[in-house]
Every structure is written in structure tokens, then in C-alpha cells.
C-alpha positions as CSV (number, residue, x, y, z in Angstrom):
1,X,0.0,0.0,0.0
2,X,-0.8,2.6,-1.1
3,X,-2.1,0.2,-4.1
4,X,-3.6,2.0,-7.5
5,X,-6.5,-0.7,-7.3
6,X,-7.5,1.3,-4.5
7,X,-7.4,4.8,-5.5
8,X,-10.4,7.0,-5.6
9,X,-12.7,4.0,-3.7
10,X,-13.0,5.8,-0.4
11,X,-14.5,8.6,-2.3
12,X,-16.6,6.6,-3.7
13,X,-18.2,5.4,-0.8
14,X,-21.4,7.8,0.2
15,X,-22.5,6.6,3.4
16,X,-25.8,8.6,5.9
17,X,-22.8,9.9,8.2
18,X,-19.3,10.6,7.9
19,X,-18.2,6.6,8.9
20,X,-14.9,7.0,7.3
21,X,-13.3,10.3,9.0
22,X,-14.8,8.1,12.2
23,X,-12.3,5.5,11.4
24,X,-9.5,7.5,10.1
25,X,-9.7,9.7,13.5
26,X,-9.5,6.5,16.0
27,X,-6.3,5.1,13.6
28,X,-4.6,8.9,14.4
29,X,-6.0,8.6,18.0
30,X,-4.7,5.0,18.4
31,X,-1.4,6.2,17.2
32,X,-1.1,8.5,19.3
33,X,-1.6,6.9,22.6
34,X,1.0,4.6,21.4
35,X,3.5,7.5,20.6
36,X,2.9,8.7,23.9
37,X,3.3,5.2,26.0
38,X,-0.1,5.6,27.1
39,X,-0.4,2.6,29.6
40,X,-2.8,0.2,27.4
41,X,-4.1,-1.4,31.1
42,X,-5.1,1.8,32.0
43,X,-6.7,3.0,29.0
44,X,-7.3,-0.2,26.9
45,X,-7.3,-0.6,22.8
46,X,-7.3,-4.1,21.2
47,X,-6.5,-1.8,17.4
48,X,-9.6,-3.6,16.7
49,X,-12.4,-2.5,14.2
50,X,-15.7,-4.4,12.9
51,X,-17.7,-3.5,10.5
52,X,-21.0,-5.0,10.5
53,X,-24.5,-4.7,8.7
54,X,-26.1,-5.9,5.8
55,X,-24.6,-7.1,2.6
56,X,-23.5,-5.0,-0.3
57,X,-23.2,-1.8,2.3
58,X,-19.6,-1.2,1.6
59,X,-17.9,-3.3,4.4
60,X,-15.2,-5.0,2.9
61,X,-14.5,-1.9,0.2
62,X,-14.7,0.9,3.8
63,X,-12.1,-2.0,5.4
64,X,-9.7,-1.8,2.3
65,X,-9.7,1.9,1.2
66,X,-9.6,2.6,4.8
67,X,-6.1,0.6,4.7
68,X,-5.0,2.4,1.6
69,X,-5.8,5.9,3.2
70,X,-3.8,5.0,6.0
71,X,-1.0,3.9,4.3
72,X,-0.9,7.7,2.6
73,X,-1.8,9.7,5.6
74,X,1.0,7.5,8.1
75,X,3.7,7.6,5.4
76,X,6.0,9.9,7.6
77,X,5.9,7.3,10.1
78,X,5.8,4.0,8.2
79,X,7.4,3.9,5.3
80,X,5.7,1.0,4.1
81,X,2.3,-0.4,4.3
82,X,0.7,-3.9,4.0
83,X,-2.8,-5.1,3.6
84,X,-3.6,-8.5,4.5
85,X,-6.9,-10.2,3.6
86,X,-7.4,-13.4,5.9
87,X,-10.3,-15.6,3.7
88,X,-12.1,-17.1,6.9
89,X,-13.1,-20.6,5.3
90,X,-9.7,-21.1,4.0
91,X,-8.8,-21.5,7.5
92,X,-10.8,-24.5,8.5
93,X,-9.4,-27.8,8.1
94,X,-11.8,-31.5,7.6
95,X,-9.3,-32.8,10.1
96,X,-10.0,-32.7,14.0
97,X,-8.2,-30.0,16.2
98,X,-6.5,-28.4,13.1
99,X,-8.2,-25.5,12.5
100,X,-7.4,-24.0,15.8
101,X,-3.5,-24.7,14.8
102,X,-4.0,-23.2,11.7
103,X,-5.3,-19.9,13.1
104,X,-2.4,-19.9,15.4
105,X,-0.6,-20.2,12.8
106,X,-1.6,-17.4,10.1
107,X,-1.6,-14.8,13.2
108,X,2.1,-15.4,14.3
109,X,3.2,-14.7,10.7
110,X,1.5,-11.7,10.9
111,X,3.1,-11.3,14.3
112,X,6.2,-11.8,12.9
113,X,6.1,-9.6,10.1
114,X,4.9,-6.7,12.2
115,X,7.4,-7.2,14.7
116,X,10.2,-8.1,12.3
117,X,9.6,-4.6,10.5
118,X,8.5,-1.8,13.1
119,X,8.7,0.7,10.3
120,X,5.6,-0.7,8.2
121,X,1.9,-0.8,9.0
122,X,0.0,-3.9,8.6
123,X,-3.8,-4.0,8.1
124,X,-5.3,-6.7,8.3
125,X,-9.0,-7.4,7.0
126,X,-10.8,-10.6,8.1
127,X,-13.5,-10.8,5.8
128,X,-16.5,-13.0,7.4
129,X,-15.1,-12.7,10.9
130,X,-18.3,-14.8,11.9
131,X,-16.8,-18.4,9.7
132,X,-13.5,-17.7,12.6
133,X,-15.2,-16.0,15.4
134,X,-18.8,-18.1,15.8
135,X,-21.0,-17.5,19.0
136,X,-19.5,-20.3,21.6
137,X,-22.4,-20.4,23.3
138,X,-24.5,-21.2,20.0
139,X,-21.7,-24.1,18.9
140,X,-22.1,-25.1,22.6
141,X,-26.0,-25.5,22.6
142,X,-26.4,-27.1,18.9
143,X,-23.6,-29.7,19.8
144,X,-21.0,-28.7,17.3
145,X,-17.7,-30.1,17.3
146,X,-15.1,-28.8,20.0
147,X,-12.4,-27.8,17.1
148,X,-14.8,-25.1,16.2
149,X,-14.4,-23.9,19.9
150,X,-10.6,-23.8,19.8
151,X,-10.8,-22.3,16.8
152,X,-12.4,-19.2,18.4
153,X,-10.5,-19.6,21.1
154,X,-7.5,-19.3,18.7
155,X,-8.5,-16.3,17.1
156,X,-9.1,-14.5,20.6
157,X,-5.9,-15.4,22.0
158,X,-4.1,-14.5,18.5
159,X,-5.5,-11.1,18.7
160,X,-4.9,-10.5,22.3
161,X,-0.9,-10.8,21.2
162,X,-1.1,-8.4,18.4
163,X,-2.5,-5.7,20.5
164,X,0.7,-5.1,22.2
165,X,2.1,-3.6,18.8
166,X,1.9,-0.4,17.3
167,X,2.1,-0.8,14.0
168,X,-0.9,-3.2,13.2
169,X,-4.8,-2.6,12.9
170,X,-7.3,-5.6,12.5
171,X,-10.8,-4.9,10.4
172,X,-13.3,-7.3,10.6
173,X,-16.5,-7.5,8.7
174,X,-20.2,-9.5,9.3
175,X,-23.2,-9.4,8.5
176,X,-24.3,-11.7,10.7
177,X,-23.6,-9.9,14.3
178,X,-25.6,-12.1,16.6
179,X,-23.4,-14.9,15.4
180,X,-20.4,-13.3,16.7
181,X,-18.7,-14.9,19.8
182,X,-19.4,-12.1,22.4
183,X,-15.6,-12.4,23.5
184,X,-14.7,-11.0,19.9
185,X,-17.5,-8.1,20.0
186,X,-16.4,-7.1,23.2
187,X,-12.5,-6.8,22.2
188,X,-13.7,-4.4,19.0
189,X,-12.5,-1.0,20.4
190,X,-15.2,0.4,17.7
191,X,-18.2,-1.2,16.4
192,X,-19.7,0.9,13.2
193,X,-22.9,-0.2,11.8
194,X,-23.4,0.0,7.9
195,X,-26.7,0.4,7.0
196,X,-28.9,0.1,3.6
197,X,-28.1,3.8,2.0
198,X,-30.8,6.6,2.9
199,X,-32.4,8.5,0.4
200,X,-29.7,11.0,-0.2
201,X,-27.0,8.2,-0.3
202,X,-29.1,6.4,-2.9
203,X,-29.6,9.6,-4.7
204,X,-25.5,10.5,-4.8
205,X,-24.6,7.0,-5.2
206,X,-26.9,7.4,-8.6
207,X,-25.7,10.8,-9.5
208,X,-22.4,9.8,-9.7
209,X,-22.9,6.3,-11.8
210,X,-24.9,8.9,-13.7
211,X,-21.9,11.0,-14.0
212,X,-19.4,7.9,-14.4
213,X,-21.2,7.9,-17.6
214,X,-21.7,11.5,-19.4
215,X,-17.3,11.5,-18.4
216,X,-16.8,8.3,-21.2
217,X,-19.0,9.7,-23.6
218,X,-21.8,7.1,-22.9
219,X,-24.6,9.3,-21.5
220,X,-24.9,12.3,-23.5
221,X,-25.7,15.8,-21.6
222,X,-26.9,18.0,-24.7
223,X,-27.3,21.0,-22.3
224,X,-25.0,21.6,-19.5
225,X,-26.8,24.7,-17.7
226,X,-30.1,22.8,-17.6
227,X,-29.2,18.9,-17.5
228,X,-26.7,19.1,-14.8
229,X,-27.2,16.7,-12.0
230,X,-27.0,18.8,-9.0
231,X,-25.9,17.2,-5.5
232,X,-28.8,16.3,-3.2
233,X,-28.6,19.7,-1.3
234,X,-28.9,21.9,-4.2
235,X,-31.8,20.7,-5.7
236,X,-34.7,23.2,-5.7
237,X,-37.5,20.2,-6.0
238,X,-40.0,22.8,-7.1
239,X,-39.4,22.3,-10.6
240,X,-40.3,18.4,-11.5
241,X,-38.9,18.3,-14.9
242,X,-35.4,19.0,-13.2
243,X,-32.9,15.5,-14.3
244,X,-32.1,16.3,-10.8
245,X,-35.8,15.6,-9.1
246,X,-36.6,12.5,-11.6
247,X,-33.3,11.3,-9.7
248,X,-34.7,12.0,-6.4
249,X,-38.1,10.3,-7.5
250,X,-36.3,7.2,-8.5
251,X,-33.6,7.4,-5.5
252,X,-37.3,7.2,-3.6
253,X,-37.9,4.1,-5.6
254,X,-35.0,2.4,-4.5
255,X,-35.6,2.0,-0.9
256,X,-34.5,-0.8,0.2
257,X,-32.0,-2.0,-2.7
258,X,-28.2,-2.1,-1.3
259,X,-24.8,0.0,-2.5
260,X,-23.9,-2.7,-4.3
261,X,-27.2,-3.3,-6.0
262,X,-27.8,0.6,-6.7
263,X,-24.0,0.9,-8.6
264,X,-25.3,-2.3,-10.9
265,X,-28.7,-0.2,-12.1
266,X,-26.5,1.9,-14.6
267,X,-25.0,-1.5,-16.7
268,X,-28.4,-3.0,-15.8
269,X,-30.5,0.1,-17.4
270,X,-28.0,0.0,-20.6
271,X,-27.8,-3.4,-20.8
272,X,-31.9,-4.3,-20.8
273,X,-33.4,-0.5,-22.2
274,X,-31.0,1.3,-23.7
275,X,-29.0,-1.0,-25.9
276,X,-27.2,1.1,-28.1
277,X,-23.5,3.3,-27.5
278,X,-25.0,6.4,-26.8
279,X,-27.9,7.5,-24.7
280,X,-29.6,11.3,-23.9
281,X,-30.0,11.6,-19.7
282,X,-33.7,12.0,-20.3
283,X,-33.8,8.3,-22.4
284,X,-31.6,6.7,-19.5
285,X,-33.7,7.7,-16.4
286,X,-36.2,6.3,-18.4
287,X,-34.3,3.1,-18.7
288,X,-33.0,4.0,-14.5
289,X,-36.7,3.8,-13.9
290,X,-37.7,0.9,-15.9
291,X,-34.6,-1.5,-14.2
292,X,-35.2,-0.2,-10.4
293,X,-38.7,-1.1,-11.1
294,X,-38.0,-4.3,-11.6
295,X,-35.3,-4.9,-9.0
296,X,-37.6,-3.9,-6.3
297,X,-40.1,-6.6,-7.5
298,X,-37.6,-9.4,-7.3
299,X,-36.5,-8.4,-3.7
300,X,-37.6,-10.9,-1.5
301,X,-41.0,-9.9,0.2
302,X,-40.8,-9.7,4.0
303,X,-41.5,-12.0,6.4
304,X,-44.7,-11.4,8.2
């Protein structure tokens, strides 16, 4: 890190508060109780985030462009920057007790690297921290095998020995919180929940697929001073024909669908309605409209 994969995605992430400066401000704060010996028994900090909601919020993209932003704004004081992704299933094993060992295992190479190199900061981002870090109580009450129990057990004791070190920060992601050993939740020094996006999200997470476009010459914006797609504060919603309120109206429409699912609607739209190189902005809302329309009818209906 920094990594040119990774450029320009923490901008690209619009979330209903500011969840990254969050983040970004306890990695400086962290920091800085370590430069200044603060006593970690006194005041205590595992370097521990999780990220947890539903999927297709952003977890796993916040976790990685929170790592590359890091790496930029912590370059006086490490030189060098890492990002490791720990796959959680990779780390069970079909044969008894070796999970655990394997666990062990992974976390004193990263132990090893951070304390081998003092000068470079290591991220690491368990994806699925739930597969590694299951509810014990849960395992214990549906009889599941004990290795599954030392392999939480593993993790916890793993993390407890990185904690000691300066230069690392752990970033874990679920979607699946109650399934979380309550050890593990109560060792995350922050706990940021990452919601389905709010109207405005939906509406700048639009505007700027929308935008994406008209910059590559797909969506054509025949006039400038009229067609522009403001950002959600400047709209004056009095006048309906506005690109900008039709955007609004179908960022209304799309309650409910995830990050993930809104950033699709632009190849969806193109791919299904539009169907040729070009399109005007008026012809692709139409299409917008048309393929969030029938997203929101093959969402799952709620359980009553």
C-alpha cells in the first residue's frame, strides 16, 4: 500500500454519516496513545475495528480503502504499508483439532512480520469474521464439534498478542452480528454499523454512476446549464422536470435495494433499455426507472 487498485474507492463510498473520518480519527488517536506510552491497562485498545451490517453496504471496500488511506496519511511514520486479507473458510481444516492450529498459525506470521519490520503498517482485514469467530455459546447448545471452539479460542488469543504492537490494525466484517462470539465483539475498540443507504446516499450513489457515464461519452448531456445533475442539497424540488428531481423520484424508488445493487442499475439500465452506445439523460432515467422497477419486485418480500 498505497495500491492503484485502491485509489479514488474511499471517495466513492457515500454513506448517511461521515463513517470514514470516524475511522480515520481512532487510527490517528490510536497512534497516538502509542506515541505517547499511554499505559494500554489503563486506558485499553485491542487496534480492533468491525464493521457489521447488511450485505452490499460497503464493508469489505470501507475496510480496504480505509487501509490504503492510511497507508498515505501514516507515510512519515511508516514507510511502508501492507494489507492482508485473511479468507475465513480457507482456515478451516476437515481434520480434528487443526483449525485451531491453523489460526495460530496465520496470526504469528503476521506477528512476525509486524514485529520483524516496526517501520511498516500492517492491516489486516478478516472478511466473514463470523466463519473464525462463531457464537461459543451457540456451537455449545447445537452440539458442534469442540475444534470449532478452539478455533475461536485461537482467534481470541491470536488477537490479544497483536495488541501489544503499534504498527498493526485488525478490520473485521459480518453481516451476521448475533453470530459473533461475544468475546470478539467485546474486544472491538469500535463497532460501526453500515446500514442500507438513505435516500440522499441512494440519490449521490446514482448521481455519480450517472456521472461515471456522461465522463466516457456514454450518456450524453446535450445542455450543460439545464441537465446538470446537482448534488442532493442543491436541488430546488420545485421544478419536476429537473434531471435532478426525476433522480430524487427514482432514488425514492429504490428504498430498500443495497450499495452494491444501486451501482449495478447503470449496466443494468443500458444493458436491458438502452441498448445502443449512446444515450440522452432524459432516455436513461427512463431506462434507471424501468430497471429499479424491476429490481424492487424481485427483492424478497418480508417475512410477516
Amino acid at each position: 500500500l498505497p495500491h492503484a487498485s485502491l485509489h479514488g474507492v474511499y471517495e466513492s463510498l457515500i454513506f448517511e454519516t461521515d463513517i470514514g473520518q470516524d475511522l480515520l480519527s481512532f487510527a490517528s488517536s490510536a497512534s497516538l496513545f502509542a506515541d505517547q506510552h499511554v499505559q494500554s491497562h489503563v486506558v485499553h485498545w485491542n487496534r480492533l475495528l468491525l464493521l457489521h451490517g447488511p450485505p452490499g453496504t460497503g464493508k469489505t471496500s470501507l475496510g480496504r480503502s480505509l487501509a490504503h488511506k492510511l497507508a498515505i496519511r501514516t507515510s512519515a511514520r511508516f514507510p511502508r504499508a501492507n494489507l492482508l486479507e485473511i479468507h475465513s473458510h480457507s482456515l478451516f481444516s476437515k481434520w480434528f483439532s487443526t483449525s485451531g492450529k491453523l489460526i495460530h498459525r496465520v496470526f504469528e506470521l503476521i506477528r512476525d512480520m509486524v514485529q520483524d519490520d516496526p517501520s511498516c503498517l500492517v492491516c489486516v482485514l478478516i472478511d466473514e469474521i463470523e466463519s473464525l469467530a462463531a457464537s461459543r455459546s451457540a456451537l455449545t447448545s447445537t452440539g458442534e464439534p469442540s475444534d470449532a471452539l478452539r478455533a475461536v479460542n485461537s482467534l481470541l488469543t491470536s488477537l490479544d498478542r497483536l495488541r501489544s504492537l503499534p504498527n498493526v490494525l485488525v478490520i473485521a466484517t459480518t453481516n451476521l452480528t448475533a453470530s459473533v462470539d461475544a468475546a470478539f465483539l467485546d474486544r472491538a475498540d469500535l463497532k460501526i454499523y453500515i446500514g442500507l443507504p438513505c435516500l440522499q446516499a441512494r440519490y449521490e450513489i446514482l448521481r455519480s454512476c450517472l456521472d461515471e457515464l456522461a465522463r466516457v461519452g456514454i450518456l450524453t448531456i446535450s445542455n450543460p446549464s439545464s441537465d446538470a445533475l446537482l448534488a442532493f442539497r442543491d436541488i430546488a424540488r420545485s421544478d419536476e422536470s429537473q434531471p435532478s428531481t426525476v433522480l430524487v423520484s427514482l432514488a425514492g424508488m429504490a428504498e430498500g435495494l443495497s450499495g452494491r445493487s444501486l451501482r449495478r442499475l447503470a449496466l443494468q439500465a443500458h444493458a436491458l433499455f438502452v441498448r445502443r452506445p449512446q444515450a440522452s439523460l432524459t432516455l436513461f432515467l427512463s431506462a434507471l426507472q424501468r430497471t429499479i422497477e424491476r429490481e424492487i419486485g424481485s427483492l424478497p418480500s418480508p417475512l410477516v
